[in-house]
Chimera marker file (.cmm) of the C-alpha trace (Angstrom):
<marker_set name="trace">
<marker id="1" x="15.074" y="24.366" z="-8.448" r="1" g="1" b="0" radius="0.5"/>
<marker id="2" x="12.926" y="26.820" z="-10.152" r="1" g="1" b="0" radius="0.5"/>
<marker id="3" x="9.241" y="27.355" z="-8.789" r="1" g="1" b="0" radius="0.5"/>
<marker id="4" x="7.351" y="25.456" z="-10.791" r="1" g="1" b="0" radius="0.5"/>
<marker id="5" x="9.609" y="22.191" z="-10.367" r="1" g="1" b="0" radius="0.5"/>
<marker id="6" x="8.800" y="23.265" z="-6.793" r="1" g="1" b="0" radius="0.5"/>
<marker id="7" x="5.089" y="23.192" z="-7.000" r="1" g="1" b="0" radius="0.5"/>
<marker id="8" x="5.637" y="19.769" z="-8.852" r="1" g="1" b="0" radius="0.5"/>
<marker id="9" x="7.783" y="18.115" z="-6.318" r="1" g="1" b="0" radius="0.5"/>
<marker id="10" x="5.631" y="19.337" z="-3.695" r="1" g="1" b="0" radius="0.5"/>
<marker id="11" x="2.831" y="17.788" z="-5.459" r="1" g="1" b="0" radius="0.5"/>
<marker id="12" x="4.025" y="14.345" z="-5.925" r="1" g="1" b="0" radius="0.5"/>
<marker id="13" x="4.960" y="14.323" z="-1.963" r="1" g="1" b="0" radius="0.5"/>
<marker id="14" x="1.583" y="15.090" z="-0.890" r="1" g="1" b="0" radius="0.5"/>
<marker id="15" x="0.326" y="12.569" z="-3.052" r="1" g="1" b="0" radius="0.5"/>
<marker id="16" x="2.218" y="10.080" z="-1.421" r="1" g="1" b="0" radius="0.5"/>
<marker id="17" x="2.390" y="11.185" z="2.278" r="1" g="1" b="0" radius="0.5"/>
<marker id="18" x="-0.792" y="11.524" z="3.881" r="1" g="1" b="0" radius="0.5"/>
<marker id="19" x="-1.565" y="12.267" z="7.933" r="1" g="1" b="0" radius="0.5"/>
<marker id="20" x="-4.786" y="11.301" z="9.487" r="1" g="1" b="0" radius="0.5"/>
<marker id="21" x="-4.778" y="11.987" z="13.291" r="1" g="1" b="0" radius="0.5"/>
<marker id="22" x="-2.486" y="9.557" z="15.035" r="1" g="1" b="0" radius="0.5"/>
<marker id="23" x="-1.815" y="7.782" z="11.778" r="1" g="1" b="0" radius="0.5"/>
<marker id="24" x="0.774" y="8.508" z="9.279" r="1" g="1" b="0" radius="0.5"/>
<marker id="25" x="0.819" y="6.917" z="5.515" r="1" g="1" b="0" radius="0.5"/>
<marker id="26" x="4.014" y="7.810" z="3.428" r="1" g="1" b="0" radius="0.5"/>
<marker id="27" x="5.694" y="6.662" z="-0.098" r="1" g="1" b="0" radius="0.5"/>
<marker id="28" x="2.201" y="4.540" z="-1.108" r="1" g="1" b="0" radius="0.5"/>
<marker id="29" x="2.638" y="2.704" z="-4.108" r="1" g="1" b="0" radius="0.5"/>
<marker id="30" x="1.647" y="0.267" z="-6.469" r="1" g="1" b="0" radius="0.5"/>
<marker id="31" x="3.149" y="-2.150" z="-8.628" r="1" g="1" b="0" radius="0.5"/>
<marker id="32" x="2.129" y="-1.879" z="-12.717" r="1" g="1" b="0" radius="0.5"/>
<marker id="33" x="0.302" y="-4.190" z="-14.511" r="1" g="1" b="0" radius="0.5"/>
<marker id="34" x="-0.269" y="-5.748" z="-17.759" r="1" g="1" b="0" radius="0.5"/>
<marker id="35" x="-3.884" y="-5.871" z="-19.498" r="1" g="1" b="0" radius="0.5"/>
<marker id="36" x="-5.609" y="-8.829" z="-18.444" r="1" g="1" b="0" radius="0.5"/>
<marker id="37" x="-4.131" y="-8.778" z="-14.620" r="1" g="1" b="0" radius="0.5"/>
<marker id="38" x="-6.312" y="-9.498" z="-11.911" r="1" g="1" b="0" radius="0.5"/>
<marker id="39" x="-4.124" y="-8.398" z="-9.281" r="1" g="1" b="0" radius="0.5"/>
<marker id="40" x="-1.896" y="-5.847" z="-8.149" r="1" g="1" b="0" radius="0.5"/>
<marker id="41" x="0.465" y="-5.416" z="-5.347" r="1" g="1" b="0" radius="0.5"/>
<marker id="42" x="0.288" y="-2.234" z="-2.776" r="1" g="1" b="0" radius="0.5"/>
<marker id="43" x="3.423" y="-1.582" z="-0.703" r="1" g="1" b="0" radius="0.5"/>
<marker id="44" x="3.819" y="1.513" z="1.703" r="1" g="1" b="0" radius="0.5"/>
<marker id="45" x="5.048" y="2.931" z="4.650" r="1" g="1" b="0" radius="0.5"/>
<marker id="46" x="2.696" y="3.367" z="7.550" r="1" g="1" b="0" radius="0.5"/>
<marker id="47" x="3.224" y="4.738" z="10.781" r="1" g="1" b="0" radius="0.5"/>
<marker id="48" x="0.878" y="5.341" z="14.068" r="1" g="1" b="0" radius="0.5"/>
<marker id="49" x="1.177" y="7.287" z="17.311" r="1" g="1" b="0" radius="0.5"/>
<marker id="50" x="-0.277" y="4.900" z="19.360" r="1" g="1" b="0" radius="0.5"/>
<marker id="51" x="-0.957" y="1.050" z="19.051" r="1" g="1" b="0" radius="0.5"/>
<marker id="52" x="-2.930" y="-0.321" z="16.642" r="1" g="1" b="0" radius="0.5"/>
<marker id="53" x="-3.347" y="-2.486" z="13.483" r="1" g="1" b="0" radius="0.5"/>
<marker id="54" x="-4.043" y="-1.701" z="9.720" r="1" g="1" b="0" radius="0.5"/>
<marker id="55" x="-7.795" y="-4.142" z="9.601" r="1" g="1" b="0" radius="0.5"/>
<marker id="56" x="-8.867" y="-3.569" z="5.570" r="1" g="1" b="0" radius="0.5"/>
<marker id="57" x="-7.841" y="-2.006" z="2.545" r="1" g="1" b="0" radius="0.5"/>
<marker id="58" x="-10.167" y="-0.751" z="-0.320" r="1" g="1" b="0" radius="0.5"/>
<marker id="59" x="-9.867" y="1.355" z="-3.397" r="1" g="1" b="0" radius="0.5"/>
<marker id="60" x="-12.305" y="1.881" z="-6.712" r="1" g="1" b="0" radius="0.5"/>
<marker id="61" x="-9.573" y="0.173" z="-8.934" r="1" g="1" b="0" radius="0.5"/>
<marker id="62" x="-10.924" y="-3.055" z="-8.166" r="1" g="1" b="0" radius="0.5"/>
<marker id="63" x="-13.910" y="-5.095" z="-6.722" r="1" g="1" b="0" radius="0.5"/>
<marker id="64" x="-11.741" y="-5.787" z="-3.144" r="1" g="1" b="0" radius="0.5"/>
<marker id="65" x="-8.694" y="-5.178" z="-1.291" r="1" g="1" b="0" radius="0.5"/>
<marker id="66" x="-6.628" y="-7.910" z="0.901" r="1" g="1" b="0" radius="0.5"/>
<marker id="67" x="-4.060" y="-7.565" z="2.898" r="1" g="1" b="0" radius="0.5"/>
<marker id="68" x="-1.264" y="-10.759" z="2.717" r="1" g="1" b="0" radius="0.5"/>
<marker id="69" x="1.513" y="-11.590" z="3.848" r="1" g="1" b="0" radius="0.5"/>
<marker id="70" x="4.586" y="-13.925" z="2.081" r="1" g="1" b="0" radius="0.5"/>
<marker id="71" x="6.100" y="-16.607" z="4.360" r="1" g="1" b="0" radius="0.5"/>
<marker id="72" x="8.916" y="-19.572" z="3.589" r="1" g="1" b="0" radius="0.5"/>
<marker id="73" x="7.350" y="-23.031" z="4.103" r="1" g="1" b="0" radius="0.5"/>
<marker id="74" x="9.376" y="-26.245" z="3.739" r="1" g="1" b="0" radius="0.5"/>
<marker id="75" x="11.404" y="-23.803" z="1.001" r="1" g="1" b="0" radius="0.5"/>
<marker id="76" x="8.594" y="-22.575" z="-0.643" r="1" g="1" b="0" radius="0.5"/>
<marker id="77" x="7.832" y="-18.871" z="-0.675" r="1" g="1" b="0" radius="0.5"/>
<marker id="78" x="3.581" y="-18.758" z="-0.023" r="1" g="1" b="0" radius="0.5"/>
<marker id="79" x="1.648" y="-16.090" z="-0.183" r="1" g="1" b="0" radius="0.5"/>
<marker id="80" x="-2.066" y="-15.760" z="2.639" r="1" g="1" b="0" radius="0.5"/>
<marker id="81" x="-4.288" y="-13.373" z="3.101" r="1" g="1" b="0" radius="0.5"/>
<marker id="82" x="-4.314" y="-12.263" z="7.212" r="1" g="1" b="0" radius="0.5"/>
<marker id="83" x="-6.532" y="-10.380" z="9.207" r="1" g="1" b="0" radius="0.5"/>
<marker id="84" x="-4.284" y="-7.506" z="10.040" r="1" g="1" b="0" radius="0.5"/>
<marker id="85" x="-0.829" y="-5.885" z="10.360" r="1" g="1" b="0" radius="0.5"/>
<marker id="86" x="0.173" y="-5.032" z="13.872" r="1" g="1" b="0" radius="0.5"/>
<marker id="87" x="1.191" y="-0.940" z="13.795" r="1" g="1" b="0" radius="0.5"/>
<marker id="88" x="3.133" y="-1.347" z="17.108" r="1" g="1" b="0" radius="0.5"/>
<marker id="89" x="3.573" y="2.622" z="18.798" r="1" g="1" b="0" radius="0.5"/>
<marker id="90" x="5.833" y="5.030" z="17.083" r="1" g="1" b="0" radius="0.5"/>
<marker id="91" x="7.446" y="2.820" z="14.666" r="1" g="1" b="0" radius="0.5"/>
<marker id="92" x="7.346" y="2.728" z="10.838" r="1" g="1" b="0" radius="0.5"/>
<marker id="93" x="5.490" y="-0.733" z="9.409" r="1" g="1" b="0" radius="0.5"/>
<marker id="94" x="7.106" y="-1.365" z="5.380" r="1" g="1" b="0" radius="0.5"/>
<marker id="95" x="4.253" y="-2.765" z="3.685" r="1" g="1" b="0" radius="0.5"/>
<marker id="96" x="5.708" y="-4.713" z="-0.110" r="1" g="1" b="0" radius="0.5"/>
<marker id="97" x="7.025" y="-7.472" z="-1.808" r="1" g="1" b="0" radius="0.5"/>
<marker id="98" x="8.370" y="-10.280" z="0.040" r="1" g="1" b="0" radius="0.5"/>
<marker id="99" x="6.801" y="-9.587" z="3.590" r="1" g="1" b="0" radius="0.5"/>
<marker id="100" x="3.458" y="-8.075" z="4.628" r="1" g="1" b="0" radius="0.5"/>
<marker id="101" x="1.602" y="-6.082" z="1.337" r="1" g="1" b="0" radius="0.5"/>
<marker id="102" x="-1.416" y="-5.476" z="0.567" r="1" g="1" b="0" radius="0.5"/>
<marker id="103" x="-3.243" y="-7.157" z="-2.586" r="1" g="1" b="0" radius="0.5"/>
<marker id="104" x="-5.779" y="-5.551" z="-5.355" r="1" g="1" b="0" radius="0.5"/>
<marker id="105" x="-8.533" y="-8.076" z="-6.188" r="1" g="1" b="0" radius="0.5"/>
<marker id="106" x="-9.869" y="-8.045" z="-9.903" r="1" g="1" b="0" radius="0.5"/>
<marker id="107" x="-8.445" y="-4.824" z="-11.130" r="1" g="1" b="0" radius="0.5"/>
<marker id="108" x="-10.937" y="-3.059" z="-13.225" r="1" g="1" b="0" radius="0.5"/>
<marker id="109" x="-7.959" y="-1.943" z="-15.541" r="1" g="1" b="0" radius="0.5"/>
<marker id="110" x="-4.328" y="-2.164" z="-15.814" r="1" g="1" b="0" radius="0.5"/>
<marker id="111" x="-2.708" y="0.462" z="-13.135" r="1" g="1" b="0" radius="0.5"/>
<marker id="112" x="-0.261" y="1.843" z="-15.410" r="1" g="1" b="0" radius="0.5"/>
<marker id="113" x="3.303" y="3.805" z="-14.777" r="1" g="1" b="0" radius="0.5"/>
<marker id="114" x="2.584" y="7.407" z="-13.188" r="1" g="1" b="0" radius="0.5"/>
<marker id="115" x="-0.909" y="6.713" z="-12.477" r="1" g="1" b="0" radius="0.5"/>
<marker id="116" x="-2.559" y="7.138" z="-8.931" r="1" g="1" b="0" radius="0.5"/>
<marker id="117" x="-4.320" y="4.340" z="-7.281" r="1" g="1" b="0" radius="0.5"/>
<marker id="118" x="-6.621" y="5.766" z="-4.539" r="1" g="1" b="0" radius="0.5"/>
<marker id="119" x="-7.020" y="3.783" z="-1.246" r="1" g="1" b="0" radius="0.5"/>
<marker id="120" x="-9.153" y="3.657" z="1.949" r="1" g="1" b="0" radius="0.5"/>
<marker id="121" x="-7.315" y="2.267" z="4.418" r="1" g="1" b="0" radius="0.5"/>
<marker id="122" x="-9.394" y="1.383" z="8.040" r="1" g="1" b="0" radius="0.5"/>
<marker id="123" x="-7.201" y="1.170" z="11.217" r="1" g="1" b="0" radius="0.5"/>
<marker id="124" x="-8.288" y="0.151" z="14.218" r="1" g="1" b="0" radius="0.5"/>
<marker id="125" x="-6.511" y="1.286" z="17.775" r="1" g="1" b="0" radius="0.5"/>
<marker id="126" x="-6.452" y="-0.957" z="20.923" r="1" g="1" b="0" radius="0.5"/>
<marker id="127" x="-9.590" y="1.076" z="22.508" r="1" g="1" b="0" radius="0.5"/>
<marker id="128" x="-11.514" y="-0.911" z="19.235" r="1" g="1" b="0" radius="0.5"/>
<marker id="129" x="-12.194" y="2.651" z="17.709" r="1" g="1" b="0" radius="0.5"/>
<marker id="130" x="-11.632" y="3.151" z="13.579" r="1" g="1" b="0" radius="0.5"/>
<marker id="131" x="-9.828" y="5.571" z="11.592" r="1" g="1" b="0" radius="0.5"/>
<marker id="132" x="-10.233" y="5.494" z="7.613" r="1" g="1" b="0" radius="0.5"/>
<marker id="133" x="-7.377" y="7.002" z="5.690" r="1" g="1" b="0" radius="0.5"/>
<marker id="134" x="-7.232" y="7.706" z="2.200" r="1" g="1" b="0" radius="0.5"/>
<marker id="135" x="-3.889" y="7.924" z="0.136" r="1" g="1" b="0" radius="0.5"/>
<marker id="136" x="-2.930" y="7.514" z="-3.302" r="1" g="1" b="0" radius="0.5"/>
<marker id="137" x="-0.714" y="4.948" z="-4.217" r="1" g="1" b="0" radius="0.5"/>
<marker id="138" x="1.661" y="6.395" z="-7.360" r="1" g="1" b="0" radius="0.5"/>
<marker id="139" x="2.142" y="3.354" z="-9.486" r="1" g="1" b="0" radius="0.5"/>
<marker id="140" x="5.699" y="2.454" z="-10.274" r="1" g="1" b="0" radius="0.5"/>
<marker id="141" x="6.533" y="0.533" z="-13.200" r="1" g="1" b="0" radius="0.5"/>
<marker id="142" x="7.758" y="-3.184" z="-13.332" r="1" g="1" b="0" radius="0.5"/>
<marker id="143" x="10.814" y="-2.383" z="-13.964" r="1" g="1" b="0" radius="0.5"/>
<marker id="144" x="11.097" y="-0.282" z="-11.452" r="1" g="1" b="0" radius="0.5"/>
<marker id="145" x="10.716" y="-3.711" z="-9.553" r="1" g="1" b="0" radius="0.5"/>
<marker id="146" x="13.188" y="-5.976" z="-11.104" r="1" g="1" b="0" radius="0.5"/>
<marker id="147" x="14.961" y="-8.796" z="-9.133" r="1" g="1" b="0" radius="0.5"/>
<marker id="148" x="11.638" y="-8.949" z="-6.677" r="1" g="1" b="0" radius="0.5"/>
<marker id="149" x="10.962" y="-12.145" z="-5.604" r="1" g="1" b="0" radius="0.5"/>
<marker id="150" x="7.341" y="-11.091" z="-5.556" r="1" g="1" b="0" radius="0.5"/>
<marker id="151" x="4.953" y="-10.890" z="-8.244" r="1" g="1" b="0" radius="0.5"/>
<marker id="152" x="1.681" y="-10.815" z="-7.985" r="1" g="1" b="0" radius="0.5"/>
<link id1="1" id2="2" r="1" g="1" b="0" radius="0.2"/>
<link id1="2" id2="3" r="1" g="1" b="0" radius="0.2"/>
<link id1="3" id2="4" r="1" g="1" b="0" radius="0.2"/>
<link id1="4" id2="5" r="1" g="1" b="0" radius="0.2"/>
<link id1="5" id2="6" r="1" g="1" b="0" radius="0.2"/>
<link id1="6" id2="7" r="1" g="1" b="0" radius="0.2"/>
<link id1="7" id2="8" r="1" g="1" b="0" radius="0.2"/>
<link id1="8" id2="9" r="1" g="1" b="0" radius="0.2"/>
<link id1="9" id2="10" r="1" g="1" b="0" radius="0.2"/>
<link id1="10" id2="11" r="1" g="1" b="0" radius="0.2"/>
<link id1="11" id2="12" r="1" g="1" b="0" radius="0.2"/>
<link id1="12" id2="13" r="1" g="1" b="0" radius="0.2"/>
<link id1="13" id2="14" r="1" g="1" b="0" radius="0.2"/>
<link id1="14" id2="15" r="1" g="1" b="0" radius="0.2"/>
<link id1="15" id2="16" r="1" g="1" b="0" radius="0.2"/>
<link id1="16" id2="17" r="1" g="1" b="0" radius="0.2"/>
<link id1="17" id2="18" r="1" g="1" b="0" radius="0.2"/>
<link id1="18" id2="19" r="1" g="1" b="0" radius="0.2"/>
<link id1="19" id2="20" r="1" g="1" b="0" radius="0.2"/>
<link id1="20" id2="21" r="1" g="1" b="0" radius="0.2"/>
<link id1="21" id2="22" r="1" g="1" b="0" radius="0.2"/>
<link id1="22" id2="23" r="1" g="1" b="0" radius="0.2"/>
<link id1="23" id2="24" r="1" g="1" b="0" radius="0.2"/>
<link id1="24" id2="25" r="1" g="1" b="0" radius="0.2"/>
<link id1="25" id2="26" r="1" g="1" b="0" radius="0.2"/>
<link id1="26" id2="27" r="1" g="1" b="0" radius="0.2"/>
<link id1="27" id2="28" r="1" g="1" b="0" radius="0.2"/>
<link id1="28" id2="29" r="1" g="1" b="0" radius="0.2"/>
<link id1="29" id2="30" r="1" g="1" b="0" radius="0.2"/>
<link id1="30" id2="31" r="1" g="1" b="0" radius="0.2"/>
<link id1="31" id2="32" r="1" g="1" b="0" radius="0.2"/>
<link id1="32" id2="33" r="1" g="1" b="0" radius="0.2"/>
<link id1="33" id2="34" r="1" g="1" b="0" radius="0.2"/>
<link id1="34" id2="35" r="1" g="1" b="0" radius="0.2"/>
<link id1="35" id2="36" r="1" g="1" b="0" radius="0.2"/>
<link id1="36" id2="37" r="1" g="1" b="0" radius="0.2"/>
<link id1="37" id2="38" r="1" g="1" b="0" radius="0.2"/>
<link id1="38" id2="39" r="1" g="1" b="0" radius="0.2"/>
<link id1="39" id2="40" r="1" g="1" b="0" radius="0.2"/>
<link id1="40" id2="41" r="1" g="1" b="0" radius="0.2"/>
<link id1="41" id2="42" r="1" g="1" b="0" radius="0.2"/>
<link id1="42" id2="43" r="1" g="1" b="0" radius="0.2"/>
<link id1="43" id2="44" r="1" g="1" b="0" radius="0.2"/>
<link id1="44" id2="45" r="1" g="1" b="0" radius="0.2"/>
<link id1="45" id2="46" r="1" g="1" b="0" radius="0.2"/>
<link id1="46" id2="47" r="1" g="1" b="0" radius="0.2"/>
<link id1="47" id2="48" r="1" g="1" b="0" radius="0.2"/>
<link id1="48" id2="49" r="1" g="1" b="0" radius="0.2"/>
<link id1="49" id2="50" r="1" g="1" b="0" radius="0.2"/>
<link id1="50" id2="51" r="1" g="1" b="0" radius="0.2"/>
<link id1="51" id2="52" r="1" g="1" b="0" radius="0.2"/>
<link id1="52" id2="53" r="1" g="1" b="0" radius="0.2"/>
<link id1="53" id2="54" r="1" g="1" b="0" radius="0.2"/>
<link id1="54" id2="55" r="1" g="1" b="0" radius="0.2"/>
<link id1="55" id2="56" r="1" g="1" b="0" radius="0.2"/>
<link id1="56" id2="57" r="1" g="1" b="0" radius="0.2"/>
<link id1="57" id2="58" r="1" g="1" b="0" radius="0.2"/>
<link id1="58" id2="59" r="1" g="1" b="0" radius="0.2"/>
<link id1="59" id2="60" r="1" g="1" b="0" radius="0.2"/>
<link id1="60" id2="61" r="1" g="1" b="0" radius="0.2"/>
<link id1="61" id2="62" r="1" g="1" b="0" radius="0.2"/>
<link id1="62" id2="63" r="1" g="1" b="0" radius="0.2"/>
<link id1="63" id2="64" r="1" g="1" b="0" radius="0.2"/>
<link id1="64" id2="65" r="1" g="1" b="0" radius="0.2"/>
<link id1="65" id2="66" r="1" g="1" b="0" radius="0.2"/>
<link id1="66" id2="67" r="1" g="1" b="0" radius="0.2"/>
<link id1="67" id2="68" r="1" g="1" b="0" radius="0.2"/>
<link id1="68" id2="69" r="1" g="1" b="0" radius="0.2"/>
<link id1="69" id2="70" r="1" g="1" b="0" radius="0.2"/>
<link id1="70" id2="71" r="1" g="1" b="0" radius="0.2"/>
<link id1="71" id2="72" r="1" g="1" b="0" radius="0.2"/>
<link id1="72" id2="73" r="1" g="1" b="0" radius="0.2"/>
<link id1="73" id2="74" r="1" g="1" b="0" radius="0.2"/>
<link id1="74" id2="75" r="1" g="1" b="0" radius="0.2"/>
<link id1="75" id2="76" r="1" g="1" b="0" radius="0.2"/>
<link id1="76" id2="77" r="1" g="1" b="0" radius="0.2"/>
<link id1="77" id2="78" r="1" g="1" b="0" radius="0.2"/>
<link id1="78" id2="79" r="1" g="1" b="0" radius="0.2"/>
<link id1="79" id2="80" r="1" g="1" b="0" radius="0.2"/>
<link id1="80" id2="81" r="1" g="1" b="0" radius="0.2"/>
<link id1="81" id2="82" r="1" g="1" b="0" radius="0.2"/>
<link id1="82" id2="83" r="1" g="1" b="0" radius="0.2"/>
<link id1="83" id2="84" r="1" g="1" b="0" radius="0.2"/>
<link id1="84" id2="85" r="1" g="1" b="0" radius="0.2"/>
<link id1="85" id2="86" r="1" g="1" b="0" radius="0.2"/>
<link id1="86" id2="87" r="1" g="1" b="0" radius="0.2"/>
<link id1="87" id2="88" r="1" g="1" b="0" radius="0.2"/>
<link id1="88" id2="89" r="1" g="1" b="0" radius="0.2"/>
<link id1="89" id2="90" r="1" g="1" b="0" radius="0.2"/>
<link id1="90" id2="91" r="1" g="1" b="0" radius="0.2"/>
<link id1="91" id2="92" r="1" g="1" b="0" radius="0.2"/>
<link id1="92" id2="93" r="1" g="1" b="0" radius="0.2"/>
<link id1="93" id2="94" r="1" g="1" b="0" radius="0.2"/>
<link id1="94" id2="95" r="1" g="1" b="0" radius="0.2"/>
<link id1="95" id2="96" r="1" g="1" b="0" radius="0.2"/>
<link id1="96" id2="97" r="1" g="1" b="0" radius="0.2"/>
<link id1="97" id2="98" r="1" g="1" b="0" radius="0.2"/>
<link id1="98" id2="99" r="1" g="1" b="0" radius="0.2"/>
<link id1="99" id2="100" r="1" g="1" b="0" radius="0.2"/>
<link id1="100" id2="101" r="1" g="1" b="0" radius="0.2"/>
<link id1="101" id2="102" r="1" g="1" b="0" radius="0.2"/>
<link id1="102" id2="103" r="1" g="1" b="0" radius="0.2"/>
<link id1="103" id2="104" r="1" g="1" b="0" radius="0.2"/>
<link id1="104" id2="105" r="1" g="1" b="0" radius="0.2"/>
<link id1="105" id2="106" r="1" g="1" b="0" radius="0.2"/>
<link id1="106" id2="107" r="1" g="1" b="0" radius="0.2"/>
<link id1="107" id2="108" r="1" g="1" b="0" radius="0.2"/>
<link id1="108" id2="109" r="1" g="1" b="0" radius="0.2"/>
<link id1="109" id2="110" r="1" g="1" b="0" radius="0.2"/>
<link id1="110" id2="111" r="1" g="1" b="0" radius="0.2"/>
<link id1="111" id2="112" r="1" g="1" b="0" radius="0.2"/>
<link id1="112" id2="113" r="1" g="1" b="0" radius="0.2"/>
<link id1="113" id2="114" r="1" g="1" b="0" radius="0.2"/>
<link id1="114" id2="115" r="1" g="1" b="0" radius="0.2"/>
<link id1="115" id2="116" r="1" g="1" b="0" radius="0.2"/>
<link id1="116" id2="117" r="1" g="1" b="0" radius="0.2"/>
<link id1="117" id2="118" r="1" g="1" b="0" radius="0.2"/>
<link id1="118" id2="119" r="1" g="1" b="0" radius="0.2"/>
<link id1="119" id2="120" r="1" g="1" b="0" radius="0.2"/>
<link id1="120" id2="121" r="1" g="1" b="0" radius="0.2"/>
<link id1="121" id2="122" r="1" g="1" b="0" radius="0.2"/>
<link id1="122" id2="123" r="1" g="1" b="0" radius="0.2"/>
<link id1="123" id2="124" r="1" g="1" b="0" radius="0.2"/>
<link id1="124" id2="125" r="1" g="1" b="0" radius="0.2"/>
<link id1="125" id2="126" r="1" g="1" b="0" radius="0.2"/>
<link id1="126" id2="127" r="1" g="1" b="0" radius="0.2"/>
<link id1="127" id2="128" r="1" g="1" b="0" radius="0.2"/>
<link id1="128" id2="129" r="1" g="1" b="0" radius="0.2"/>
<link id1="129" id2="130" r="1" g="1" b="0" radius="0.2"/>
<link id1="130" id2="131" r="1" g="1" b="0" radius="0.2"/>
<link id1="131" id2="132" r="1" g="1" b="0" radius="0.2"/>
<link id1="132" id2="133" r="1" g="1" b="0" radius="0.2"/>
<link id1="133" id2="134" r="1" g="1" b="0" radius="0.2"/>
<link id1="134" id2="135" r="1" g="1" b="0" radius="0.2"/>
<link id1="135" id2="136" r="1" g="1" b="0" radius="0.2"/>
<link id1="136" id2="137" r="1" g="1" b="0" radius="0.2"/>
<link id1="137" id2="138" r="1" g="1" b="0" radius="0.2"/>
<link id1="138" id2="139" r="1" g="1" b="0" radius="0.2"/>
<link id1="139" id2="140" r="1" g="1" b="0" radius="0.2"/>
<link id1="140" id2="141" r="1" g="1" b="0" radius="0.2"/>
<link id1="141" id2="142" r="1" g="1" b="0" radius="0.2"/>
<link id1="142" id2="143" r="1" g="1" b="0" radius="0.2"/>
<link id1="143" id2="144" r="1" g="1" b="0" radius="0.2"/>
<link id1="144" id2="145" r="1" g="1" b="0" radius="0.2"/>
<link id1="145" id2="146" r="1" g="1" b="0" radius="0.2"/>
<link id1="146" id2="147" r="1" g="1" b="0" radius="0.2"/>
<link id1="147" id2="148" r="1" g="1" b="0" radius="0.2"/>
<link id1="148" id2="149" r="1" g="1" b="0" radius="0.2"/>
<link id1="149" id2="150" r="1" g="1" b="0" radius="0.2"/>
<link id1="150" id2="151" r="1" g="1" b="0" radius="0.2"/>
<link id1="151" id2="152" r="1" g="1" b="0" radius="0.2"/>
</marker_set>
């Protein structure tokens, strides 16, 4: 790999792996949308030190941030919004389609392919304190998300 694919590669991971004190956010992203689409899905890896949960997600891309979760009832996949994901100690939480994600309310515009969605994530550990985190989500395109059982 020559050094300016370097520098590139290098680039993309920081954009997706961010460390904030105990808390660790890696592979953020963020499904595309069409023109028109209120929504859009967040998925991501998120790992902390110590015990705590992930209480609120925001970004400037759109007017709020939720986080849901998807859940089988009677044989029907149904998608809430919930207070929080537990981060239990040391152990990598999968945020996307299908289980806990979090959701984009009223996009401003469509989050296209390649783009970056910036986020503010707010943790809070069992002593009650706060951490806010930013990342960038990269968005990925539909495609990239075919056979999903999710879509926003």
């Amino acid at each position: 790999m020559n050094s300016k694919n370097w520098i590139g590669a290098a680039a993309l991971l920081f954009a997706a792996q961010v460390y904030a004190a105990d808390v660790t956010v890696s592979d953020a992203w963020a499904r595309a949308t069409v023109p028109g689409q209120g929504v859009g899905l967040v998925g991501m890896v998120i790992t902390s030190q110590k015990d705590a949960r992930l209480i609120a997600v925001s970004s400037p891309a759109a007017a709020s941030g939720e986080i849901h979760t998807m859940s089988m009832d009677d044989g029907v996949m149904k998608m809430r919004q919930i207070e929080y994901v537990a981060l239990p100690e040391k152990e990598a939480v999968t945020l996307g389609p299908g289980g806990n994600h979090l959701m984009l309310i009223d996009l401003k515009q469509a989050l296209k392919a390649g783009d970056k969605v910036p986020l503010t994530l707010t943790v809070q550990f069992a002593d009650k304190s706060t951490l806010k985190l930013n990342a960038n989500a990269i968005v990925r395109s539909f495609a990239a998300h075919k056979g999903m059982h999710h879509l926003p």
